[in-house]
mmCIF file as Biopython writes it, N, C-alpha, C and O atoms, coordinates in Angstrom:
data_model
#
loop_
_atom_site.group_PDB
_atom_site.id
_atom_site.type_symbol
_atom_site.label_atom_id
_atom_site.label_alt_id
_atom_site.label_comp_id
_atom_site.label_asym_id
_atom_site.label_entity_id
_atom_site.label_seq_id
_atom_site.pdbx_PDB_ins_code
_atom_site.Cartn_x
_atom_site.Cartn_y
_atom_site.Cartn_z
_atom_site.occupancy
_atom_site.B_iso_or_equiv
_atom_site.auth_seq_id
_atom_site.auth_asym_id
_atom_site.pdbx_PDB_model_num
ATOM 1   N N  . UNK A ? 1  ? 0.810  -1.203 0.000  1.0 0.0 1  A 1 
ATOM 2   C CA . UNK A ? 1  ? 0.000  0.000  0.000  1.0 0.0 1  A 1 
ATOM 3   C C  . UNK A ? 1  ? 0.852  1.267  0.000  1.0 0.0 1  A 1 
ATOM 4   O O  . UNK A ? 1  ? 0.409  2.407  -0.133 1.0 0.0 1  A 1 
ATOM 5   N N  . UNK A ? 2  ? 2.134  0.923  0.166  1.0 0.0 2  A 1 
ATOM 6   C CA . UNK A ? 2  ? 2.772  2.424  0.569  1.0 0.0 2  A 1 
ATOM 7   C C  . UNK A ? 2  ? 3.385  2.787  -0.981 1.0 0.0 2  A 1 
ATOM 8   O O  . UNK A ? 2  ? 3.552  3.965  -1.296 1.0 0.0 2  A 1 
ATOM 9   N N  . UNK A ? 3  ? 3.676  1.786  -1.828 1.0 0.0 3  A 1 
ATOM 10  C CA . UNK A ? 3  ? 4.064  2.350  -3.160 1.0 0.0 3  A 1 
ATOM 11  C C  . UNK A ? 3  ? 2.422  2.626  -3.758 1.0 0.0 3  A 1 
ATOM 12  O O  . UNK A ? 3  ? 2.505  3.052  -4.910 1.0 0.0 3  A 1 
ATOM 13  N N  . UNK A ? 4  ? 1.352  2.536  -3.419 1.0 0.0 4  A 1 
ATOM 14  C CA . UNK A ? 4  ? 0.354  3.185  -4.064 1.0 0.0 4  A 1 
ATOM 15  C C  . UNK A ? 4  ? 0.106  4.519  -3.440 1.0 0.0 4  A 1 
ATOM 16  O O  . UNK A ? 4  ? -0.497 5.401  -4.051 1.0 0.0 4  A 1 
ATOM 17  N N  . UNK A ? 5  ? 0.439  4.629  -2.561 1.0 0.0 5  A 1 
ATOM 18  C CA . UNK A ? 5  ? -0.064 5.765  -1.816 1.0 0.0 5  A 1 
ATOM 19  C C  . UNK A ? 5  ? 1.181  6.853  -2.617 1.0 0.0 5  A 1 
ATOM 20  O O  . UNK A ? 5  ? 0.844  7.801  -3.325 1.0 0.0 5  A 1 
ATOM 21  N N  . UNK A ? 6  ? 2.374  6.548  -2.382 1.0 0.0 6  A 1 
ATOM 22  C CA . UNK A ? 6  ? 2.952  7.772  -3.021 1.0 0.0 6  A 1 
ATOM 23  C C  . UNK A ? 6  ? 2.724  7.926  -4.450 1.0 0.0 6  A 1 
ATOM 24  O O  . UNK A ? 6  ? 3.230  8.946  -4.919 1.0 0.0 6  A 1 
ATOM 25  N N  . UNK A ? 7  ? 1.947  7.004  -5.454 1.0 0.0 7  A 1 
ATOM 26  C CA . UNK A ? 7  ? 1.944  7.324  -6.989 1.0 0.0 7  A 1 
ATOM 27  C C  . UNK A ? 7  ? 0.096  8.080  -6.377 1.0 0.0 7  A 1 
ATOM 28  O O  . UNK A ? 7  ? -0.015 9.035  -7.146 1.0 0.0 7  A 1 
ATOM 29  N N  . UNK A ? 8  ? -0.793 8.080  -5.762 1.0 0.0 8  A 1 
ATOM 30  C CA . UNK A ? 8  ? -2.029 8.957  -5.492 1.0 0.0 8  A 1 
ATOM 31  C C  . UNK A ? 8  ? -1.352 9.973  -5.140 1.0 0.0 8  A 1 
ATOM 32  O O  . UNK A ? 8  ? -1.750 11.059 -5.564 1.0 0.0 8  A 1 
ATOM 33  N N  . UNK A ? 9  ? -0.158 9.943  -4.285 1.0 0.0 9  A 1 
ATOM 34  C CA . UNK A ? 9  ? -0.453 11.801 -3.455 1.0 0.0 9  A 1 
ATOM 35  C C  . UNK A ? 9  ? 0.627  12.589 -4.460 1.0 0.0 9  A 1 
ATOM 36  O O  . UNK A ? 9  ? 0.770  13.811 -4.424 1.0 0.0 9  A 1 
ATOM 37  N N  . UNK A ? 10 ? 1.361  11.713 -5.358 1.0 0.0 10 A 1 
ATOM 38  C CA . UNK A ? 10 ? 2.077  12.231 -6.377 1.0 0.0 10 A 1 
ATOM 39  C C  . UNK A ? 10 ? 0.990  13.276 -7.988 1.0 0.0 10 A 1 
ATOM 40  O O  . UNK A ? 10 ? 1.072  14.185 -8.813 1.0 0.0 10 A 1 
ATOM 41  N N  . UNK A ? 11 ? -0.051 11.996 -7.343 1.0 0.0 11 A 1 
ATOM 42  C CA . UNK A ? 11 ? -0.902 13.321 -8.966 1.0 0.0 11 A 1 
ATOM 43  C C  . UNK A ? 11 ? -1.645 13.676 -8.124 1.0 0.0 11 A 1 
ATOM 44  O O  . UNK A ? 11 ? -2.609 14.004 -8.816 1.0 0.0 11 A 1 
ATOM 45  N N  . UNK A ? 12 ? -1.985 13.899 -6.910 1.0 0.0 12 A 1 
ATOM 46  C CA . UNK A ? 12 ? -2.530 15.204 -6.311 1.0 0.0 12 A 1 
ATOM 47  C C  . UNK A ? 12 ? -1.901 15.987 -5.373 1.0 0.0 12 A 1 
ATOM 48  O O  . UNK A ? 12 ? -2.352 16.349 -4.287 1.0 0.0 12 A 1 
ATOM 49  N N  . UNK A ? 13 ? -0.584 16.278 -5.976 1.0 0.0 13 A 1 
ATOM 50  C CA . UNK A ? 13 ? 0.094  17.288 -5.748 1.0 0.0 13 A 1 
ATOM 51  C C  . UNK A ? 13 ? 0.146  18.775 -6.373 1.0 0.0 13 A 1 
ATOM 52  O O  . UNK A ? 13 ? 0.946  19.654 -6.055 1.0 0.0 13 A 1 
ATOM 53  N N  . UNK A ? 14 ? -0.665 18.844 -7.129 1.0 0.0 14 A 1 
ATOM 54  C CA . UNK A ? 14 ? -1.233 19.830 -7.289 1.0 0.0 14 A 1 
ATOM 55  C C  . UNK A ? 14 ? -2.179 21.077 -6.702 1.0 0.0 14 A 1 
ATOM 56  O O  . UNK A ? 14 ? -2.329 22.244 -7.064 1.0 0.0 14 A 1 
ATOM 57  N N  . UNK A ? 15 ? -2.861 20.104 -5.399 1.0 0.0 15 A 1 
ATOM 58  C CA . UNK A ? 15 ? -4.011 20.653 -4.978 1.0 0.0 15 A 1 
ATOM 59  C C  . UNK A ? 15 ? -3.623 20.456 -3.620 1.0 0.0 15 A 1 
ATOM 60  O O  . UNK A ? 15 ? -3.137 19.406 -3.197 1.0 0.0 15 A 1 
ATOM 61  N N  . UNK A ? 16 ? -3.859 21.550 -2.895 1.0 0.0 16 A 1 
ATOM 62  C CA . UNK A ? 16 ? -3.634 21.381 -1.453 1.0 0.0 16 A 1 
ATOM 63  C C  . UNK A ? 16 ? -4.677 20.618 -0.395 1.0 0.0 16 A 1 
ATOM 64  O O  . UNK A ? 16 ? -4.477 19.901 0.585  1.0 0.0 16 A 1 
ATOM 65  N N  . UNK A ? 17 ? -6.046 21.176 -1.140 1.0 0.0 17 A 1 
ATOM 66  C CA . UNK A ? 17 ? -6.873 20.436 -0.110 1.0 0.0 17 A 1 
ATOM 67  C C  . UNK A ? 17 ? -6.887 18.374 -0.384 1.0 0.0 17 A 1 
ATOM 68  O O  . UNK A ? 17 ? -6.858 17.506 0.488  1.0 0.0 17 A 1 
ATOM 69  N N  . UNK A ? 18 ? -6.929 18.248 -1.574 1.0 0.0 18 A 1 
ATOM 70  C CA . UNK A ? 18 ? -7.193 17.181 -1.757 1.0 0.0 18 A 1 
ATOM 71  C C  . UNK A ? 18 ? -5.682 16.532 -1.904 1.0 0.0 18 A 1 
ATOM 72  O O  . UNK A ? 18 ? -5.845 15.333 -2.132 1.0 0.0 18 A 1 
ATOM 73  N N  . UNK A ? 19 ? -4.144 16.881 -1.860 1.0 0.0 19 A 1 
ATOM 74  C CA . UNK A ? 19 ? -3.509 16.004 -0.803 1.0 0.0 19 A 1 
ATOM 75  C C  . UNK A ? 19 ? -3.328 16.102 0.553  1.0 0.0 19 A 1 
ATOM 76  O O  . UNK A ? 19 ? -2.327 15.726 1.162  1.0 0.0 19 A 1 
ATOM 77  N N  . UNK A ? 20 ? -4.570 16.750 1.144  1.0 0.0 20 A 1 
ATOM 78  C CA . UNK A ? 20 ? -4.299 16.254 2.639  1.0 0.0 20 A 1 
ATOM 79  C C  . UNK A ? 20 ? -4.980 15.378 2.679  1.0 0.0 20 A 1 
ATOM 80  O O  . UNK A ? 20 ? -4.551 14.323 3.147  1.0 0.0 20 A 1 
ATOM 81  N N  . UNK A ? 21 ? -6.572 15.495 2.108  1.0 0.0 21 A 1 
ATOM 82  C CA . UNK A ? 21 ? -7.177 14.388 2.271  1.0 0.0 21 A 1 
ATOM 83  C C  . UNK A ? 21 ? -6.699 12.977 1.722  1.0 0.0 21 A 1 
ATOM 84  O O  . UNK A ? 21 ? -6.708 11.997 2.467  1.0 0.0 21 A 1 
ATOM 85  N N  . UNK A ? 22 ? -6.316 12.905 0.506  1.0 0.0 22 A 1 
ATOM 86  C CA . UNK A ? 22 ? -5.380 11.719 0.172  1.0 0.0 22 A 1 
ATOM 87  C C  . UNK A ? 22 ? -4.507 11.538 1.623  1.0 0.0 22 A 1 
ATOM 88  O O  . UNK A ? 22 ? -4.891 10.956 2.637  1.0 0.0 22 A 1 
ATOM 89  N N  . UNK A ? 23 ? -3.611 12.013 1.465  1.0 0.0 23 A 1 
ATOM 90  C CA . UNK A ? 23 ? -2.863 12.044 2.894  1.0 0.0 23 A 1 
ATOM 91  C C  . UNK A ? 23 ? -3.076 11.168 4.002  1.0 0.0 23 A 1 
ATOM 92  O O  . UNK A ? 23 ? -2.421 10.235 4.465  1.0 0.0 23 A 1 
ATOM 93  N N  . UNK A ? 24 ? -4.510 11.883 4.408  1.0 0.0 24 A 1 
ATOM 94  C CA . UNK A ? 24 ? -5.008 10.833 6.030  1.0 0.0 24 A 1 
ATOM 95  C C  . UNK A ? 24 ? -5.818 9.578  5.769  1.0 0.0 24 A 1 
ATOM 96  O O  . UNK A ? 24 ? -5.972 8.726  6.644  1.0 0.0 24 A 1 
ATOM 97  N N  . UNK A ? 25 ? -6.415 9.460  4.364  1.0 0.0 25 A 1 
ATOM 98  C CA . UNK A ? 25 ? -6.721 8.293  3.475  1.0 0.0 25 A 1 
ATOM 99  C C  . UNK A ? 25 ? -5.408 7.071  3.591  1.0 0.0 25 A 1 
ATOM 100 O O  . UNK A ? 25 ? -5.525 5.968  4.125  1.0 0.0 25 A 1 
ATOM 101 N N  . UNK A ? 26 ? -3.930 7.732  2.807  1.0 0.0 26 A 1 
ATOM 102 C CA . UNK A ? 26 ? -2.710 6.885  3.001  1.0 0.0 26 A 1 
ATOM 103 C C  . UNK A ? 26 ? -2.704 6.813  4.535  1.0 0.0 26 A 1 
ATOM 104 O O  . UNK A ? 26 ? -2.844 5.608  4.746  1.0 0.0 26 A 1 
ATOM 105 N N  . UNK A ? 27 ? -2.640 7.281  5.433  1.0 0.0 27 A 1 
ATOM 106 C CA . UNK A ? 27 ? -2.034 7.040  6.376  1.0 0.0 27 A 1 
ATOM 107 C C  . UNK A ? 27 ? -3.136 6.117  7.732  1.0 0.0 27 A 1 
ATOM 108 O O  . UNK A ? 27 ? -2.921 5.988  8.937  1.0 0.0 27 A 1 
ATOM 109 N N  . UNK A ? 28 ? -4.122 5.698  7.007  1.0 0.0 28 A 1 
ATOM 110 C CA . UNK A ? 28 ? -5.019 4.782  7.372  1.0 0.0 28 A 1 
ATOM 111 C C  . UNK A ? 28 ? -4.988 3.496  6.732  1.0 0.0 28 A 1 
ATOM 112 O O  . UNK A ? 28 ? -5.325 2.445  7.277  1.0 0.0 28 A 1 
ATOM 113 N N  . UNK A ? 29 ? -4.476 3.648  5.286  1.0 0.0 29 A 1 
ATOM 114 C CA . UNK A ? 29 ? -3.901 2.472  4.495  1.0 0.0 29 A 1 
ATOM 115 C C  . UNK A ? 29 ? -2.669 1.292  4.825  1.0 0.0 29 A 1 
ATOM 116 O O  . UNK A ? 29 ? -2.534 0.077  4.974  1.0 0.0 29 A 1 
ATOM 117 N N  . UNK A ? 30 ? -2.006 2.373  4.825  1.0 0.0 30 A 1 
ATOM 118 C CA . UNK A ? 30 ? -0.281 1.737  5.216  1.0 0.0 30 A 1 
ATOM 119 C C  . UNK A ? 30 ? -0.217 1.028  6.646  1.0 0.0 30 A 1 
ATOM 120 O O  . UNK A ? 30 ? -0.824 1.665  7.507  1.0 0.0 30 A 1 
ATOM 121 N N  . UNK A ? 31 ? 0.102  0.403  6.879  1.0 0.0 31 A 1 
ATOM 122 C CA . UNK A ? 31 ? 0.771  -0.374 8.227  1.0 0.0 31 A 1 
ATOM 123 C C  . UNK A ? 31 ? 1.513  1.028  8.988  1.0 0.0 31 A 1 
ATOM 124 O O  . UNK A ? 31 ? 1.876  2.154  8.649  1.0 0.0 31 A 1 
ATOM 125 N N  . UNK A ? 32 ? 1.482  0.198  10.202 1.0 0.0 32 A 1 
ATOM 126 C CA . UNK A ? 32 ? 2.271  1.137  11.519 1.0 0.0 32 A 1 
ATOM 127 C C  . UNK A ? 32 ? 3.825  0.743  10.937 1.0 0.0 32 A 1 
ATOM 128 O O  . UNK A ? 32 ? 4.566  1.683  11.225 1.0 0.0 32 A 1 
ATOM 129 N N  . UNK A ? 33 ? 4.323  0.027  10.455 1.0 0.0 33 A 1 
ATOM 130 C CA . UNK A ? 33 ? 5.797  -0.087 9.878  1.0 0.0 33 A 1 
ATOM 131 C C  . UNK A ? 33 ? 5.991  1.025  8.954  1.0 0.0 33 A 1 
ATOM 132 O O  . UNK A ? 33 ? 6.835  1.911  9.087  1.0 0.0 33 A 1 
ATOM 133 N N  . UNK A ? 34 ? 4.963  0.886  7.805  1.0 0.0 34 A 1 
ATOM 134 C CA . UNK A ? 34 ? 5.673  1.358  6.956  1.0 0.0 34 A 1 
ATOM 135 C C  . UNK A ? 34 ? 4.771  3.288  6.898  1.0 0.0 34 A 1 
ATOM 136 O O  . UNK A ? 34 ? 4.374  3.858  5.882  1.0 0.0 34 A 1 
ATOM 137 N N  . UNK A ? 35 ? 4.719  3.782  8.258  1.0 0.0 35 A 1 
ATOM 138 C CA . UNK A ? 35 ? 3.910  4.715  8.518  1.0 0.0 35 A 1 
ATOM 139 C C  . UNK A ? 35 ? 5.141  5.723  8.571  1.0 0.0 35 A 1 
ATOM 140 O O  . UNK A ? 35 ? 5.019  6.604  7.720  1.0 0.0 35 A 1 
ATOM 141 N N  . UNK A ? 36 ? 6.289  5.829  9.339  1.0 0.0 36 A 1 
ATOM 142 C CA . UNK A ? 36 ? 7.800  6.463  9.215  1.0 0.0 36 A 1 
ATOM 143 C C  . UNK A ? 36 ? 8.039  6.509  7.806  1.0 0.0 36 A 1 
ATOM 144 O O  . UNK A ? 36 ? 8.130  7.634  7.316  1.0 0.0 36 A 1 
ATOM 145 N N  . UNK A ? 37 ? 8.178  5.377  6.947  1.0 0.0 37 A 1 
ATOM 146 C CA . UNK A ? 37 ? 8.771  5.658  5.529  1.0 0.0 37 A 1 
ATOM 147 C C  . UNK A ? 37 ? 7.643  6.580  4.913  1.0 0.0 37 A 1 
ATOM 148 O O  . UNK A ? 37 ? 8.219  7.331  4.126  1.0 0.0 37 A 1 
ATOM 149 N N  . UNK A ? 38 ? 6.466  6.817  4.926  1.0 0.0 38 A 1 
ATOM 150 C CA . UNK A ? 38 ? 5.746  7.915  4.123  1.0 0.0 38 A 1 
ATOM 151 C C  . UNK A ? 38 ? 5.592  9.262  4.820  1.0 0.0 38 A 1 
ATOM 152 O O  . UNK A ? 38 ? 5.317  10.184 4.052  1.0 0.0 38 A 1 
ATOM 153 N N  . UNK A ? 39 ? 5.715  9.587  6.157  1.0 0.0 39 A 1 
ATOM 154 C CA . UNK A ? 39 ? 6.137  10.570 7.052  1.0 0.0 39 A 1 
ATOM 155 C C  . UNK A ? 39 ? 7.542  11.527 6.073  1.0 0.0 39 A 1 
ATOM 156 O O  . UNK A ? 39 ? 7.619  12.600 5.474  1.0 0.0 39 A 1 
ATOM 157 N N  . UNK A ? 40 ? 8.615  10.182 6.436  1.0 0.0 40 A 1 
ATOM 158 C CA . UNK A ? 40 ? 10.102 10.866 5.557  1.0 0.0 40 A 1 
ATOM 159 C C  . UNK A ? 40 ? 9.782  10.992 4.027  1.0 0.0 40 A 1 
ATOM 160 O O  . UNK A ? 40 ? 10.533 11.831 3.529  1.0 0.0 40 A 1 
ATOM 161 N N  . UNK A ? 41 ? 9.114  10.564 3.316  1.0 0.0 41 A 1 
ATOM 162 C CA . UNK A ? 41 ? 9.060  10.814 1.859  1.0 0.0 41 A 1 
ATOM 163 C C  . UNK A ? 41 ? 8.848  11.842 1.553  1.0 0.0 41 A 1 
ATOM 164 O O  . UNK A ? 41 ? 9.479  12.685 0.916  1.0 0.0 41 A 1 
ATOM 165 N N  . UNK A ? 42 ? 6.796  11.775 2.565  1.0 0.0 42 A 1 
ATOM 166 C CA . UNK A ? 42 ? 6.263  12.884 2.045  1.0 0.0 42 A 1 
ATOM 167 C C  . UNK A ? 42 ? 7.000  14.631 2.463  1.0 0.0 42 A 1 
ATOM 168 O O  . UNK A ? 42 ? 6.741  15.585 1.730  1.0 0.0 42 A 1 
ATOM 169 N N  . UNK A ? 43 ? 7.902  14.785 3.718  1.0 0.0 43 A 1 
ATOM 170 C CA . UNK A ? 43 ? 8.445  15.606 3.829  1.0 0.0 43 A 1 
ATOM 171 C C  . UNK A ? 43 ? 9.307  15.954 2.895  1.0 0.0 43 A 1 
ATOM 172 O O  . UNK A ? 43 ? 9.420  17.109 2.483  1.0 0.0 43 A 1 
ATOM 173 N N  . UNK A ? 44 ? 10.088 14.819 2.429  1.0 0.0 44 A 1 
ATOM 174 C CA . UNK A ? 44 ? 11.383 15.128 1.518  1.0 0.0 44 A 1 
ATOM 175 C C  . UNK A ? 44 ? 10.919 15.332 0.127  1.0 0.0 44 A 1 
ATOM 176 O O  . UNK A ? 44 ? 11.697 15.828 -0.688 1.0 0.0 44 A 1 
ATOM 177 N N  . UNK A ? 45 ? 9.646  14.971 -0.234 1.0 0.0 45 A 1 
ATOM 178 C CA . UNK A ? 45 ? 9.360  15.280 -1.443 1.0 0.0 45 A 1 
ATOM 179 C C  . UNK A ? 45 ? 7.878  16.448 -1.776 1.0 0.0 45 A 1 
ATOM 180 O O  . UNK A ? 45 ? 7.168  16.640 -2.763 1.0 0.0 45 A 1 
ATOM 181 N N  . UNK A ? 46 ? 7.913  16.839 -0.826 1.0 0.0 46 A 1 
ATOM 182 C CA . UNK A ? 46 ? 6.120  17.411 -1.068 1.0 0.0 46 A 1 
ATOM 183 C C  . UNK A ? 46 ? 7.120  18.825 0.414  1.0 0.0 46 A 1 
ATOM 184 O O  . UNK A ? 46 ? 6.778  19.065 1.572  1.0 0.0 46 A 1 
ATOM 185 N N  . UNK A ? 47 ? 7.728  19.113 0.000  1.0 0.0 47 A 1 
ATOM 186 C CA . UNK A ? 47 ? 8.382  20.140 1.420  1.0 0.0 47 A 1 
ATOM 187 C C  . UNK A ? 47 ? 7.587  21.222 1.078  1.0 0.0 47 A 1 
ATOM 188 O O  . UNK A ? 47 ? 7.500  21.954 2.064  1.0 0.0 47 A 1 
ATOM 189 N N  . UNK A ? 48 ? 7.001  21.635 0.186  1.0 0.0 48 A 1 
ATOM 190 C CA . UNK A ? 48 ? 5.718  23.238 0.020  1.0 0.0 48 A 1 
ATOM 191 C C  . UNK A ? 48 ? 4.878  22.645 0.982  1.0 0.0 48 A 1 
ATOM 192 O O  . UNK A ? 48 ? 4.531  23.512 1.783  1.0 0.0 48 A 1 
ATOM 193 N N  . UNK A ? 49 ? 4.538  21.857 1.173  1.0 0.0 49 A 1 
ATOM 194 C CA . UNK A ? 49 ? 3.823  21.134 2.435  1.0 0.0 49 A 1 
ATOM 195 C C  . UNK A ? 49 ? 3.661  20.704 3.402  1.0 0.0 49 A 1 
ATOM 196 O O  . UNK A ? 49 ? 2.631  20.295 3.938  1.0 0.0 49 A 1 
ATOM 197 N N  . UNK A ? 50 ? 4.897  20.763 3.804  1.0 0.0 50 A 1 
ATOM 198 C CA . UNK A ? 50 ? 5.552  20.351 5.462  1.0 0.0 50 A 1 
ATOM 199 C C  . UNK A ? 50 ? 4.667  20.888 6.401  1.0 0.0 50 A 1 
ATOM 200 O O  . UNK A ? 50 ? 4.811  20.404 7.524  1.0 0.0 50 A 1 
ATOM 201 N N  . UNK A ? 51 ? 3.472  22.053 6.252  1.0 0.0 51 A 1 
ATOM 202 C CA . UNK A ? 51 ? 2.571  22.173 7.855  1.0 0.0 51 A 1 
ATOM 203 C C  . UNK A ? 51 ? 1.585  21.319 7.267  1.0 0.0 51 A 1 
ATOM 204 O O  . UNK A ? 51 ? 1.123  20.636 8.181  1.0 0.0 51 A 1 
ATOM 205 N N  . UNK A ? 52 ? 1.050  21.035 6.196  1.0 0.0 52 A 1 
ATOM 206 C CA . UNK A ? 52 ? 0.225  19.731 6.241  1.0 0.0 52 A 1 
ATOM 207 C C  . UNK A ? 52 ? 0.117  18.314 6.381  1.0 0.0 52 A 1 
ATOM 208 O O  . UNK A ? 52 ? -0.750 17.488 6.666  1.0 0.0 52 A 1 
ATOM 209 N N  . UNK A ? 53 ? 1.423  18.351 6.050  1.0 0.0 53 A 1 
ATOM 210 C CA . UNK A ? 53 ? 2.211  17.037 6.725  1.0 0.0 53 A 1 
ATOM 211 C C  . UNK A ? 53 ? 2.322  16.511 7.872  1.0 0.0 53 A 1 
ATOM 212 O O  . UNK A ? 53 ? 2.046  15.371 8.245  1.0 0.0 53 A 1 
ATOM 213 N N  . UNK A ? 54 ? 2.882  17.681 8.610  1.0 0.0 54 A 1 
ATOM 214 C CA . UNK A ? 54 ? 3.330  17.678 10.243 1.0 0.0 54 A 1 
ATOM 215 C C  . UNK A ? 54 ? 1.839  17.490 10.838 1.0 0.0 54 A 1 
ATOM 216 O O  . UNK A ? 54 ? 1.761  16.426 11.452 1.0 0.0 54 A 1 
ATOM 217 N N  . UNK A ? 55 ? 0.848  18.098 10.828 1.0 0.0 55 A 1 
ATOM 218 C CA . UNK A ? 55 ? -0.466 18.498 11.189 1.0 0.0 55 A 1 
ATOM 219 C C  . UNK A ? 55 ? -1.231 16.969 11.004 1.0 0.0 55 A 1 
ATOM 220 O O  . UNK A ? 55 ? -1.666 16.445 12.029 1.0 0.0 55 A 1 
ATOM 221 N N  . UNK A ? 56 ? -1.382 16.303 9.779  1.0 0.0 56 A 1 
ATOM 222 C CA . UNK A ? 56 ? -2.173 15.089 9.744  1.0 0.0 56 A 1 
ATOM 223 C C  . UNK A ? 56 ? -1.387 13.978 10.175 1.0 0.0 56 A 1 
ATOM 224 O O  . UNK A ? 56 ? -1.952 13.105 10.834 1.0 0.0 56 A 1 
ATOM 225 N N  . UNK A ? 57 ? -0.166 13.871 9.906  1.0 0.0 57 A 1 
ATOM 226 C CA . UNK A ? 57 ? 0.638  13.035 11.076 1.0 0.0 57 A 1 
ATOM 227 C C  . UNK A ? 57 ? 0.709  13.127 12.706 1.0 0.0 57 A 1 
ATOM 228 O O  . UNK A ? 57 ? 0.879  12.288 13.590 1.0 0.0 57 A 1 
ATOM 229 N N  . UNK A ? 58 ? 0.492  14.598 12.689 1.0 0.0 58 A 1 
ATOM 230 C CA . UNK A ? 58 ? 0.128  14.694 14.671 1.0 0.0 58 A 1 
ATOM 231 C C  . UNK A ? 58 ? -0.944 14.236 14.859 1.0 0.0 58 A 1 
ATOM 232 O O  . UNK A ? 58 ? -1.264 14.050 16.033 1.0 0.0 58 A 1 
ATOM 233 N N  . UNK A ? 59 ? -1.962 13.858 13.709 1.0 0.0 59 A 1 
ATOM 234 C CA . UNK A ? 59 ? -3.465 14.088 14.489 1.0 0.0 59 A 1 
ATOM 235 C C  . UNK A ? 59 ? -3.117 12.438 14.405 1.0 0.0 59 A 1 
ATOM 236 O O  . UNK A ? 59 ? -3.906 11.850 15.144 1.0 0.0 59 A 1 
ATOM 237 N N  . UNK A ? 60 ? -2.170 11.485 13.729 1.0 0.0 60 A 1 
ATOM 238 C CA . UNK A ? 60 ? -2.448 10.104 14.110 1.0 0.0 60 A 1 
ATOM 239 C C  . UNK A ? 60 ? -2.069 9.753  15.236 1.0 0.0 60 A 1 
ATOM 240 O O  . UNK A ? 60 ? -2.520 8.791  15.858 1.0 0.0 60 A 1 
ATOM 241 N N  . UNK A ? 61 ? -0.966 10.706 15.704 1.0 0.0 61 A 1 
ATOM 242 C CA . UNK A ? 61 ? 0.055  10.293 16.853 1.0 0.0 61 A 1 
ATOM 243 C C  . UNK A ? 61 ? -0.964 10.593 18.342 1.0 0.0 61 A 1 
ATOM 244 O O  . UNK A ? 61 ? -0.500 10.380 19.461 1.0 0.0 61 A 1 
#
């Protein structure tokens, strides 16, 4: 699930509202393992986004 999740939040990277929602969609998908590796991706690759990132990852924690 975690290589699908980054090819979804990859073509809705365009739109802010709808990759967050993708976002907390992936992060209900993926396993508690592989929940760190899309945390570090999505920071390192989506960084115009880092308070939406940080924000729907706090709300899992």
């Amino acid at each position: 699930m975690l290589e699908f999740s980054k090819k979804v939040l990859n073509k809705v990277s365009f739109d802010k509202k709808l990759f967050k929602k993708e976002l907390q969609k992936s992060i209900r998908w993926v396993s508690q393992k592989e929940l760190s590796h899309l945390k570090i991706w999505a920071l390192t690759t989506f960084s115009q986004y880092k308070n939406i990132i940080l924000e729907v990852f706090d709300q899992v924690s």
